[in-house]
C-alpha positions as MATLAB code, in Angstrom:
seq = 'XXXXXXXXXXXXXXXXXXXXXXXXXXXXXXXXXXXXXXXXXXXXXXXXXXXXXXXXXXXXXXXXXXXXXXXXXXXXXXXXXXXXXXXXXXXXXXXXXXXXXXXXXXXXXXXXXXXXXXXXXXXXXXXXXXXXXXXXXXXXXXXXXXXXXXXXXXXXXXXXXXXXXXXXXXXXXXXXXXXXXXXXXXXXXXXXXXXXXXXXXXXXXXXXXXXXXXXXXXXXXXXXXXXXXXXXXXXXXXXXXXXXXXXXXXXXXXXXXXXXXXXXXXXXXXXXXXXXXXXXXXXXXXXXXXXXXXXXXXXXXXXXXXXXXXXXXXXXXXXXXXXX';
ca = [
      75.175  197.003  -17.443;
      74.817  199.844  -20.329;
      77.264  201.354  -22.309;
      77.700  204.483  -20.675;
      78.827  202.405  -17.499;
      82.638  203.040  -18.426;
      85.034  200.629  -19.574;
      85.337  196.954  -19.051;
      88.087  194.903  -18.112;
      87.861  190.696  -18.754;
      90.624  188.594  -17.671;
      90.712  185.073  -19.117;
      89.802  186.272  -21.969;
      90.739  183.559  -24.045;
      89.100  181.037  -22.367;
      85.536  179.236  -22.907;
      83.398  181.432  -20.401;
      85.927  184.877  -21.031;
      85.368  184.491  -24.948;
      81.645  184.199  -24.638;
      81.345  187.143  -22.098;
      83.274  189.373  -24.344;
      81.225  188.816  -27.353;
      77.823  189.595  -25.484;
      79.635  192.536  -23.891;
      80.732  194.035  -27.442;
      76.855  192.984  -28.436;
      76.171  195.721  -25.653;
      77.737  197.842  -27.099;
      80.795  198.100  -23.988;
      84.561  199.300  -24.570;
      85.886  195.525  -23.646;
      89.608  196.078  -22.568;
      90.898  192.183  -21.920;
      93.999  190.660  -20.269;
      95.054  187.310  -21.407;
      98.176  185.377  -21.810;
      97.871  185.294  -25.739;
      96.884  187.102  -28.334;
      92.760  187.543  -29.157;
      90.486  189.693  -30.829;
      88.123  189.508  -28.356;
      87.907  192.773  -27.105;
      88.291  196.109  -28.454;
      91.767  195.904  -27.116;
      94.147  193.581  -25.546;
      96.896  193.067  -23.020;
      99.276  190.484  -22.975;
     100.594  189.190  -19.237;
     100.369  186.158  -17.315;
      99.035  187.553  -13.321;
     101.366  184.855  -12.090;
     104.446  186.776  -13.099;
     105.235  189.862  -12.287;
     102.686  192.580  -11.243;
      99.905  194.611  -13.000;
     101.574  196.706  -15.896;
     100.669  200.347  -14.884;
      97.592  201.520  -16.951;
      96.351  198.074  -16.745;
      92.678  199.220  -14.521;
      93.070  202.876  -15.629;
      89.597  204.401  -16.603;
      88.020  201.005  -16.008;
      84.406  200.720  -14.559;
      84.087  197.099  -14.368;
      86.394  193.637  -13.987;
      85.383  190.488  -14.824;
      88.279  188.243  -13.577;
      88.334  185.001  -15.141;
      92.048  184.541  -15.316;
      93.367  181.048  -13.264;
      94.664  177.985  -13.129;
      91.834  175.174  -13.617;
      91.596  171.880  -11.560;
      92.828  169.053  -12.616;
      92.058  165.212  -11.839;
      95.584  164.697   -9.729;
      96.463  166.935   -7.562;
     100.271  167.760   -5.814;
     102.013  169.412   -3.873;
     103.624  171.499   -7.202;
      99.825  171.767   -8.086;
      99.018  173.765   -4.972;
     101.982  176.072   -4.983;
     100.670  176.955   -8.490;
      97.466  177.181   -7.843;
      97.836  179.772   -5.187;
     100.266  181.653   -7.062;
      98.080  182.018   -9.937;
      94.661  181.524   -8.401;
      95.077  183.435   -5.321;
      98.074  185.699   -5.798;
      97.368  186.854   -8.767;
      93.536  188.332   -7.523;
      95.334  190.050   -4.869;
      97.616  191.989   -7.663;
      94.268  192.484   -9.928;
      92.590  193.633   -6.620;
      95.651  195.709   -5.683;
      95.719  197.447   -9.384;
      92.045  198.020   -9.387;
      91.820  199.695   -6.106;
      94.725  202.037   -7.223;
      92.324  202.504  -10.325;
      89.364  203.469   -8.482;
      87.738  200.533  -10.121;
      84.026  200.271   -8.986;
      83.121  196.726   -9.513;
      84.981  193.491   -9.368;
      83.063  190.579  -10.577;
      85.229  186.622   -9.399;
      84.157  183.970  -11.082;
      85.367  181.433   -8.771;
      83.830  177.774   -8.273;
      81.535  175.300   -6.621;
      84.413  173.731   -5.581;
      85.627  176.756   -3.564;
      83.424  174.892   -0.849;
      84.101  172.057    1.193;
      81.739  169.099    0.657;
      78.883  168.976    2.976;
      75.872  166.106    3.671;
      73.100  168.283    3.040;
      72.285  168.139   -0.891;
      71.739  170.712   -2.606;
      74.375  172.874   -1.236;
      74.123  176.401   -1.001;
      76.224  179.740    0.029;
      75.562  178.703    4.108;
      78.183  176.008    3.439;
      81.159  177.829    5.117;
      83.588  174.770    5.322;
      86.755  175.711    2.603;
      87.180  173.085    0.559;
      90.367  170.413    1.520;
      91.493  170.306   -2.777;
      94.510  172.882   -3.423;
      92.276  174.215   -6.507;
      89.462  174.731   -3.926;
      91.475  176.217   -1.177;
      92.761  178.553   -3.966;
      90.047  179.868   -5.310;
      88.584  180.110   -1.278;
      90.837  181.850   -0.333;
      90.634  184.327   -3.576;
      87.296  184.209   -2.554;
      88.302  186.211    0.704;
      90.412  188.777   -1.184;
      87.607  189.848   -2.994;
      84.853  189.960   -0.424;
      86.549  191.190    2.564;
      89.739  192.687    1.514;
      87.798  196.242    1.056;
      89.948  196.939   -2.544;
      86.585  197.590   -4.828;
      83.138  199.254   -3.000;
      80.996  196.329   -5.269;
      82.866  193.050   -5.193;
      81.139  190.074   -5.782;
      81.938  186.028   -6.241;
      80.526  183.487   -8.712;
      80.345  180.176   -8.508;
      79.209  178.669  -11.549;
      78.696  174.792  -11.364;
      80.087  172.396  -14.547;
      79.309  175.046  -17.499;
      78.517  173.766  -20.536;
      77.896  175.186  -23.689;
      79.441  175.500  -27.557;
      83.011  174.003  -26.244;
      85.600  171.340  -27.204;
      87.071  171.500  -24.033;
      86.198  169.943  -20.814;
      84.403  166.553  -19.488;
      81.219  167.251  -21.414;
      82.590  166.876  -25.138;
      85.361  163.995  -23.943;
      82.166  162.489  -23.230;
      79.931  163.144  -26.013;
      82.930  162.413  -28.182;
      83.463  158.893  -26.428;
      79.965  158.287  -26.526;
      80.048  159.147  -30.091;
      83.090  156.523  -30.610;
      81.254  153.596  -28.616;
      83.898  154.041  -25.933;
      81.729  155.197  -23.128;
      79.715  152.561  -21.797;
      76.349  152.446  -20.132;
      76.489  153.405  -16.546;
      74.431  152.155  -14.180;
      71.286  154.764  -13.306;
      72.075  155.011   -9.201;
      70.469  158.267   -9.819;
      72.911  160.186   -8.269;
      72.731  164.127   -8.675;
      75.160  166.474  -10.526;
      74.073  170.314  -11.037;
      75.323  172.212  -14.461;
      74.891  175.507  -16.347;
      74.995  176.848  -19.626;
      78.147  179.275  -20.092;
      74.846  181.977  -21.667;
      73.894  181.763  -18.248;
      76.688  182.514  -16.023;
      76.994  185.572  -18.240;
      73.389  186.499  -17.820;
      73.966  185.827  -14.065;
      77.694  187.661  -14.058;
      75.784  190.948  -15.681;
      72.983  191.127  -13.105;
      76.070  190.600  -10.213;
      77.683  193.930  -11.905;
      74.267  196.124  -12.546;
      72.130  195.479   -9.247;
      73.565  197.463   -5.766;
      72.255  194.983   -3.857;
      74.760  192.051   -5.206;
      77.672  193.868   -3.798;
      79.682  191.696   -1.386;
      77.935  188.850   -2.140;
      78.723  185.289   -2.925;
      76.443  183.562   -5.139;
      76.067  180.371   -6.732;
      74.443  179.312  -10.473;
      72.809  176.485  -11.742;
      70.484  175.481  -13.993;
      68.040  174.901  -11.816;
      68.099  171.344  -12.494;
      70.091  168.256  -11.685;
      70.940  165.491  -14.067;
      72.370  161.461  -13.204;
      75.425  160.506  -15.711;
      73.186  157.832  -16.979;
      70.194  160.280  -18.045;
      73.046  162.782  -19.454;
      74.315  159.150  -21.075;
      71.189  158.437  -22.696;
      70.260  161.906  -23.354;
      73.766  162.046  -25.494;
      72.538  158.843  -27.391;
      69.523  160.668  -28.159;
      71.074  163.499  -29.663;
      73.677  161.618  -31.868;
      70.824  159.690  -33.192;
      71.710  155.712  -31.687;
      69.442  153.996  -30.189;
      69.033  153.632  -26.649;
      71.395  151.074  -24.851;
      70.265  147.489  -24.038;
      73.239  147.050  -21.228;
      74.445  148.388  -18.193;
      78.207  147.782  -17.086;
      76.722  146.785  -12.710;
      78.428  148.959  -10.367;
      80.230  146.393   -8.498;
      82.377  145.542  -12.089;
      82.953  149.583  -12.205;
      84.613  149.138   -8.359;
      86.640  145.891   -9.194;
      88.039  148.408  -12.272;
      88.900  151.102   -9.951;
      90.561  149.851   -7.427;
      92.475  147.827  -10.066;
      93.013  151.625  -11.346;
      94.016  152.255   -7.783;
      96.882  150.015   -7.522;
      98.310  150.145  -10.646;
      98.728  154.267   -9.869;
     100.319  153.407   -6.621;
     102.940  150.784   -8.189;
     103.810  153.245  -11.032;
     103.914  156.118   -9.366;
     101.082  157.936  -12.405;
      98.246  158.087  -12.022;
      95.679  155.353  -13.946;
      93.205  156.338  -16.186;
      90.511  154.279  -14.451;
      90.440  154.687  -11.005;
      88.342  155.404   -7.682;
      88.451  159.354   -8.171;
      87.469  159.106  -11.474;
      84.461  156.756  -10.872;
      83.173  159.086   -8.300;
      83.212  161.567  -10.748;
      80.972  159.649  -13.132;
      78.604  158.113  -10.255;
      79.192  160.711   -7.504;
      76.821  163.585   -6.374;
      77.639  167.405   -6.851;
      74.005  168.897   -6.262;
      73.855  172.865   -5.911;
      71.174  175.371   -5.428;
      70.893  179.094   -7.065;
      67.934  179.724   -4.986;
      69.959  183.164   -3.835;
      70.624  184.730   -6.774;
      67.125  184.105   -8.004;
      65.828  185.615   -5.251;
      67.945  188.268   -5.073;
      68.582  189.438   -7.802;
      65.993  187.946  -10.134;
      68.135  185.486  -11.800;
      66.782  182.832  -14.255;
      68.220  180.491  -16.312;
      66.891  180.267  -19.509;
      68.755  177.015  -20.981;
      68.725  173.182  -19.766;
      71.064  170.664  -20.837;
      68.960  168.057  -22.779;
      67.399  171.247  -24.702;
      71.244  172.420  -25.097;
      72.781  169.080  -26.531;
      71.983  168.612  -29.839;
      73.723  172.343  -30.806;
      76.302  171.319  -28.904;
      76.811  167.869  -30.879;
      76.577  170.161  -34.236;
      79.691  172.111  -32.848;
      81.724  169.504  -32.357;
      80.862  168.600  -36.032;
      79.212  165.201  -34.823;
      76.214  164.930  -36.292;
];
């Protein structure tokens, strides 16, 4: 993207992935236009609506080249029925009004930053774009069937999806500092290495990827997925976290079959309360589970390449959290 490409439109603005793309869009030297829910100086001007209420204030996509739209509801551990009704409001509902004002705009390109977890699960690791089974989570079906909208609902002539995997990057927010924080505390404890496979990105690249997704022809009315390139067990992003903090590495491992006992203690305690545990079977697969993607697509498409890698990006991260 260049300057001269019109104005820009970011939605989500306020949030970890929407602040960064802003900044490196003003950097550009873009007209940033942004839509949040709050106040932000992010952008060279800013709208103030929530997409779940109400539709698209007139004016909104007027004289706009390009949307980013990062605006949505993010997943959450427990899932319920209120959850999914919410999640397709905001998640689904609401792209159809951004769609529905852009097309009336004559917008030209519509970048969705959607998710991995768009996708149902499938045996083959890593996964890629061929995995057509929607995923069975309301988030997932949401942002599926936003997904749709946006690639076959024929609003924008260059639409295009993103699904980043677990960003990380200069953030307090999310299960990458909770962890570094609790690892920090001594109140994360050794996992045992059963090397399964998770797949991450820095937030610098889903940007770099998002740009090339609005600049090439060729990325229009595609779906594409972005990694790292790498994938990483919680016990090497465990000891890689010790590293960086400085402690030496551990001398224990909690076995796995303690870690069960735990969560299916976790389990029944949520079902005789009624809330949810902390501990629990979900959230050990989460910890131990696999979530292994591949980017090979936009790479080869469009000449993607990540240029950061977790264990290289850990020890700035640390210093933002004011750790070390």
């Amino acid at each position: 993207m260049s300057p001269n490409e019109g104005k820009v439109l970011v939605t989500g603005a306020n949030g970890f992935i929407g602040a960064t793309l802003c900044k490196q869009l003003l950097r550009m030297g873009c007209y940033v236009r942004t839509l949040s829910r709050h106040p932000n100086t992010f952008g060279n001007e800013n709208w103030i609506m929530d997409l779940a209420v109400g539709n698209c204030p007139e004016g909104l996509c007027t004289g706009i080249d390009t949307v980013f739209h990062l605006a949505g509801k993010a997943h959450a551990l427990a899932e319920n029925s209120q959850d999914a009704a919410e999640y397709r409001q905001i998640n689904t509902e609401g792209t159809r009004k951004l769609l529905e004002a852009a097309q009336r705009a004559g917008v030209k390109r519509f970048i969705f930053f959607s998710s991995v977890k768009a996708a149902g699960d499938s045996p083959v690791q890593p996964m890629d774009e061929t995995v057509a089974t929607p995923a069975d989570t309301p988030y997932g079906q949401s942002k599926y069937e936003a997904e749709q909208l946006v690639l076959h609902g024929g609003y924008v002539p260059h639409p295009v999806v993103i699904r980043p995997c677990m960003v990380y990057g200069n953030s307090d927010k999310g299960n990458l500092p909770r962890m570094i924080k609790a690892v920090a505390k001594c109140l994360f404890p050794p996992l045992p290495d059963n090397h399964n496979r998770r797949s991450m990105v820095h937030v610098d690249d889903v940007i770099r990827a998002a740009l090339l997704a609005a600049e090439k022809p060729e990325a229009a009315g595609q779906l594409y997925i972005v990694s790292d390139g790498h994938s990483y067990s919680t016990r090497r992003i465990y000891d890689w976290i010790r590293m960086a903090l400085g402690k030496s590495p551990a001398q224990w491992t909690i076995p796995l079959s303690i870690l069960n006992r735990l969560a299916k203690s976790g389990d029944a305690i949520g079902r005789l309360s009624g809330r949810r545990f902390l501990f629990d079977s979900d959230a050990l697969d989460k910890l131990t589970g696999s979530a292994c993607y591949s980017s090979a697509k936009i790479e080869r498409e469009l000449g993607f390449s990540p240029k950061q890698t977790l264990k290289e990006s850990l020890p700035d991260i640390i210093r933002y959290l004011n750790l070390i």
